[in-house]
N, C-alpha and C positions, 0 to 999 in steps of 0.2 A: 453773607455778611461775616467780616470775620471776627471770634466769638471774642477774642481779645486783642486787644491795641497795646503794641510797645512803642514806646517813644520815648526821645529825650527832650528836656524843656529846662535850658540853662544849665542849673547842677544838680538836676533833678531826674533818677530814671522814673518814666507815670508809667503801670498798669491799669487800662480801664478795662474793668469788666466789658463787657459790649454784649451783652444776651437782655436788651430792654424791655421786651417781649414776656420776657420768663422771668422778671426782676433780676437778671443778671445769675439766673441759677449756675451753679457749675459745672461743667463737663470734665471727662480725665484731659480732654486737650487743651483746657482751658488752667489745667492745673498744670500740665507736664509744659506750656506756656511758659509760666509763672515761676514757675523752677529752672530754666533753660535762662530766664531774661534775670534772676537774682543771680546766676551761675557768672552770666558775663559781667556784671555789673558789680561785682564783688571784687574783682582786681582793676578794676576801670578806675582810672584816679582823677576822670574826671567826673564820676558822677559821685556825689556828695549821700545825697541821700534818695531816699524810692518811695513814691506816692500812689498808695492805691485807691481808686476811685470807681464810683457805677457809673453806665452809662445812661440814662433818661432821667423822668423825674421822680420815680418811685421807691428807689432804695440803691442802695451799694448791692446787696446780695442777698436772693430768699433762701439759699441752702445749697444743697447740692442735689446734681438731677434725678431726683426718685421714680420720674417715669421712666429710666433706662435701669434703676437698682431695681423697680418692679419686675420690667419685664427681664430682667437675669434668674430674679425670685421664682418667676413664674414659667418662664419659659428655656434658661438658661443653664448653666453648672456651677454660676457662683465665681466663674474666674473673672469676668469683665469685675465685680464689685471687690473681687479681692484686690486685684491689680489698682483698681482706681483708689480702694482707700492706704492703701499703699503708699501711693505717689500725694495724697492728700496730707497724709496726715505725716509724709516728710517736708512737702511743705510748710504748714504748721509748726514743725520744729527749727526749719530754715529761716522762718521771719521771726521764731524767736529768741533766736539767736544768732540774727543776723549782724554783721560788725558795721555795719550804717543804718544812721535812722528808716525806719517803717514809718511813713505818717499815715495812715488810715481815715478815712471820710466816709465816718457811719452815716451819712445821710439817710433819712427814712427808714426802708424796712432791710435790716440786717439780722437775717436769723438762721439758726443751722451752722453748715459752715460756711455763711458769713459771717458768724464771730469767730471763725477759725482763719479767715483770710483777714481780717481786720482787727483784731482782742488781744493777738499774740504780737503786735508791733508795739514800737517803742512810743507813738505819738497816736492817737485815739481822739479823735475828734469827734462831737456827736452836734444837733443842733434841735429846735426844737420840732421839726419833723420825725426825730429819730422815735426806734421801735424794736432795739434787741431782745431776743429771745430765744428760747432752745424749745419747739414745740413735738420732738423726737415722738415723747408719752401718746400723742393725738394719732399717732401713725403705726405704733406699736415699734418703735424702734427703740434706742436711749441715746444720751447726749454723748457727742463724739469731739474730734476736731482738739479735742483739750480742752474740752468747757468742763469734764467733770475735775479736771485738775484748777481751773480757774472759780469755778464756783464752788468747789471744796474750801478754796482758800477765802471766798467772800465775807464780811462780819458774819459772826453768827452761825444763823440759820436759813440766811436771806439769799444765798445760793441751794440748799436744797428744797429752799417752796419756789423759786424761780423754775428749777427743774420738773420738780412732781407737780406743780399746778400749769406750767406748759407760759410761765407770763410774758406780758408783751412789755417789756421795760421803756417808760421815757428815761430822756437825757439824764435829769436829776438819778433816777432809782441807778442809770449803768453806771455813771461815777461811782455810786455809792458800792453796787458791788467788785466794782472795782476791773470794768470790762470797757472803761473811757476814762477818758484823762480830762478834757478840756469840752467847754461847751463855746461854740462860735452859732451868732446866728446863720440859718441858711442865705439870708442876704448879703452875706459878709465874706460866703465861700470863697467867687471870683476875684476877691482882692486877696485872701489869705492864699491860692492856689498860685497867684503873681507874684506874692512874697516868698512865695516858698522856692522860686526859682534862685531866687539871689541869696536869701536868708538862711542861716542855721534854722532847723524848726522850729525849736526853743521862739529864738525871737519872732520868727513868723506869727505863730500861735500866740504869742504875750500882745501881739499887735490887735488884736480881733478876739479873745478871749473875753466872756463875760462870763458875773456869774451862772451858775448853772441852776435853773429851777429847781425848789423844793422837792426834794427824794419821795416820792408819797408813799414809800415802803417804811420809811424809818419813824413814822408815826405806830406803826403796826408793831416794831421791833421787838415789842415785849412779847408779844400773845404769839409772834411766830417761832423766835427763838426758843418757846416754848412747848409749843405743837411741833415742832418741827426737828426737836432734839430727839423723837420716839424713832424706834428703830426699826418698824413695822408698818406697811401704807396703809393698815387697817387701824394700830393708833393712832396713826396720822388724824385716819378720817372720823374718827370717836373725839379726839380731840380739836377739830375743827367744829363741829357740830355740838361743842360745847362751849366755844364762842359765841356763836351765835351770827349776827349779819355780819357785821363785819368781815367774816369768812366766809360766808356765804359763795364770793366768785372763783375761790379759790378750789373749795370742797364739792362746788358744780365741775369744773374742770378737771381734777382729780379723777371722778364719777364717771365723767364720759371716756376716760384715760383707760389703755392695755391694764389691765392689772399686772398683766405678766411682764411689759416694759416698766411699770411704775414699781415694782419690788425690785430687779434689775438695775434698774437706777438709781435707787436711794441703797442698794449694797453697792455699787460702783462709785458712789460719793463716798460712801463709808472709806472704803478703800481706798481712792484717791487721797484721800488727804493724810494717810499715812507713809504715801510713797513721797522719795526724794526728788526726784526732777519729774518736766514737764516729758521727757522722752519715755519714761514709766508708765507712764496715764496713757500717751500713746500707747502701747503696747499693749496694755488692759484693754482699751477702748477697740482697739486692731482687732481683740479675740473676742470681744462682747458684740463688737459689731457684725462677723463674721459668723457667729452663733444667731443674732438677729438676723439675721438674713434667711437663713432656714426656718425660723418661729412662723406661723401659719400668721399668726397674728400683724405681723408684718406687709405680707401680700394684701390681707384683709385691711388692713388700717389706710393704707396707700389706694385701695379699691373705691373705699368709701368715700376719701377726701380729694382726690386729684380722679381718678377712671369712671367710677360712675356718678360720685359727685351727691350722691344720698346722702352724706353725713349720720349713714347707720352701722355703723361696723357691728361686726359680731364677735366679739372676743373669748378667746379661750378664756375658760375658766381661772382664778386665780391660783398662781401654782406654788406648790408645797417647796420647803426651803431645799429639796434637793433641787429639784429645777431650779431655782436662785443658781445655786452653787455652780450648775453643772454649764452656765454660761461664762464661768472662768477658768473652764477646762481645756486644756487645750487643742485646737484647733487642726484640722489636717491641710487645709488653707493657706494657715502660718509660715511652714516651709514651703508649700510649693508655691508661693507668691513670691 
């Protein structure tokens, strides 16, 4: 089968994911694809704009393939994972600053870098199946693709508890942080996907746009902005636990989370949102993720949730602020990728 489908449809270049099987996970060829098909279509003056879509019923995209970044962790030298996030996370930057519309169709479960193929376009569509998320923390890795540059910039504090508690976002909450634009029902897809051929986006989406359910984050907005400003995942979790239930799902999730990706992450949001572009964060993210890759905690986290399927990791201990630091140090990787 092959993992991605190029096509044209009117004034429309479509990439469908096509890995249904695996929620449409990513491969490097499925990226170096997707980069090859924006390459041509970038002086094409026939195609207007570019549409990315999954292929089955389950989602647009669960991530990217971490049974092949395991077995590099585990059995390899680290150059397949450098190379791939490489060509990934130029991608990434190619749809976000691409010179024609991105329409993106977050349908169902889009998480990992599926908000890195679909978050960084210009037209973001969710529906009420949808379910983004950045669940890195559960695996012992951190948030990559550009989500800590995009959820650095979310209200608040409602991108760094998206991060450290690992959330599964509906429609309403991604508007809110600002990782979708428009809510269309999924019954309303196949007509908005026909307009899209003939129509500027804009109007496409104005055609089948409705409102977007209730954010069920921004009820929470006070207690998290507030928990979530501490600069520490041990205030974090002292301050969660002085809420009370209402944080309860959060402070469970947390709990089961790498300590060593969960400190990691909340200094790589720190960070983030003091740099200037979205190719910055890339680069941060290039050396954190290339540093995660060697963390034992990594192979472990990927063992438990996807290879033996126990949901018991065994996590390193939580690590002192040198280890923080020494994950933005630079990398031997960096050059020779």
């Amino acid at each position: 089968m092959t993992e991605l489908l190029v096509e044209r449809r009117g004034r429309l270049g479509v990439l469908t994911l096509n890995r249904p099987e695996a929620i449409n996970a990513l491969t490097h060829g499925m990226v170096l694809g997707i980069l090859e098909a924006l390459g041509q279509w970038r002086e094409d003056e026939a195609v207007s704009a570019v549409l990315i879509v999954g292929a089955g019923e389950r989602g647009l995209c669960a991530g990217g393939d971490i049974v092949a970044l395991y077995r590099d962790a585990t059995e390899g030298d680290g150059r397949a994972s450098a190379a791939f996030w490489a060509d990934e996370y130029r991608m990434n930057s190619q749809l976000a600053h691409y010179p024609k519309p991105v329409v993106a169709i977050q349908d169902g479960i889009v998480l990992g870098g599926g908000i890195g193929v679909s978050a960084h376009g210009s037209h973001r569509v969710v529906t009420e199946r949808s379910r983004l998320g950045l669940p890195e923390v559960g695996i012992g890795f951190v948030p990559d693709v550009g989500a800590t540059w995009l959820l650095s910039r979310a209200p608040g504090e409602l991108g760094t508890a998206a991060a450290l508690a690992a959330s599964r976002l509906t429609a309403g909450d991604a508007i809110l942080l600002g990782l979708s634009d428009a809510y269309v029902p999924s019954a309303d897809l196949p007509a908005l996907l026909l307009d899209l051929e003939t129509l500027d986006p804009d109007a496409a989406i104005a055609r089948h746009a409705q409102a977007p359910p209730v954010a069920e984050l921004a009820a929470s907005r006070e207690w998290i902005d507030a928990v979530f400003l501490a600069d520490s995942v041990e205030v974090v979790r002292e301050l969660l636990r002085s809420v009370g239930e209402p944080a309860a799902g959060m402070l469970a999730s947390i709990e089961s989370a790498s300590p060593t990706a969960l400190a990691v992450t909340l200094e790589s949001l720190r960070r983030a949102r003091g740099l200037r572009t979205l190719d910055e964060a890339l680069a941060q993210e290039y050396r954190v993720s290339l540093h995660c890759l060697a963390s034992p905690d990594f192979a472990e986290g990927v063992r438990a949730q996807v290879i033996d399927k126990d949901r018991s990791p065994r996590w390193s201990p939580a690590p002192d602020r040198a280890t923080v630091l020494g994950s933005f140090e630079p990398h031997e990787r960096e050059t020779a990728s």
